[in-house]
C-alpha positions, 0 to 999 in steps of 0.5 A, a space after each residue: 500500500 502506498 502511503 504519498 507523503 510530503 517532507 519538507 525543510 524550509 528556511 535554510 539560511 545563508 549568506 552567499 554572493 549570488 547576482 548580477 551587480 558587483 556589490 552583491 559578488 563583493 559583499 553577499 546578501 541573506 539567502 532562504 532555501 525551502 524544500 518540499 519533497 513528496 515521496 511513498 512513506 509506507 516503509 519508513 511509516 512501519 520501519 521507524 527506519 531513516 533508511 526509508 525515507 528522505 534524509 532531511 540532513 543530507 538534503 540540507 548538506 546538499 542544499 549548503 553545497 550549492 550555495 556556496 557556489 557564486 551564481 549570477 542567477 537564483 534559477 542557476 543556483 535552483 536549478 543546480 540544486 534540483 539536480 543534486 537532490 534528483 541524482 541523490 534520491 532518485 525515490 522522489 515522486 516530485 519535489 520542488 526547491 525555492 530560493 528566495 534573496 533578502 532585499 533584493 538591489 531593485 529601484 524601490 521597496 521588496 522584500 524578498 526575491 524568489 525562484 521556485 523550481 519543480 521536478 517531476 
């Protein structure tokens, strides 16, 4: 029997230096990943076993990973990401990865810049 579940890590935070202007290259900015996996949860649900299920501690590793490599765009980063986290655990039904940029360098008031990725 199958049993669709969802694990979820959101708010990962980072100081990374993704953009396009020099001052955000140079002086970096605040940076928020969140995870939303779906996946069958029968296993892990009976076992009480981590090895049935999506370990959120290497999806974090993963996610870290790809952040401290400098990208101009956040659907490079996204994207990069998405790859990582497709080729590691590949029981994924569909997921998706958003990275969001704290105060974003535009001409006026935002507070958040944001890319959301889906696979699957």
């Amino acid at each position: 029997m199958e049993n669709i579940g969802i694990i979820e890590l959101e708010g990962m935070e980072f100081k990374a230096y993704h953009g396009c202007l020099e001052q955000e290259k140079v002086r970096g900015n605040s940076f928020t990943v969140d995870f939303r996996g779906e996946l069958d949860l029968s296993a892990a649900a009976e076992s009480d076993n981590l090895n049935d299920t999506v370990n959120y501690g290497e999806i974090y590793e993963i996610v870290a990973d790809e952040m401290s490599i400098p990208s101009e765009l956040l659907e490079n980063v996204a994207g990069r990401i998405v790859k990582a986290i497709e080729k590691r655990f590949p029981q994924l039904v569909r997921f998706s990865v958003r990275v969001s940029k704290k105060k974003p360098p535009v001409d006026g008031t935002a507070q958040w810049s944001r890319v959301t990725l889906f696979h699957k």
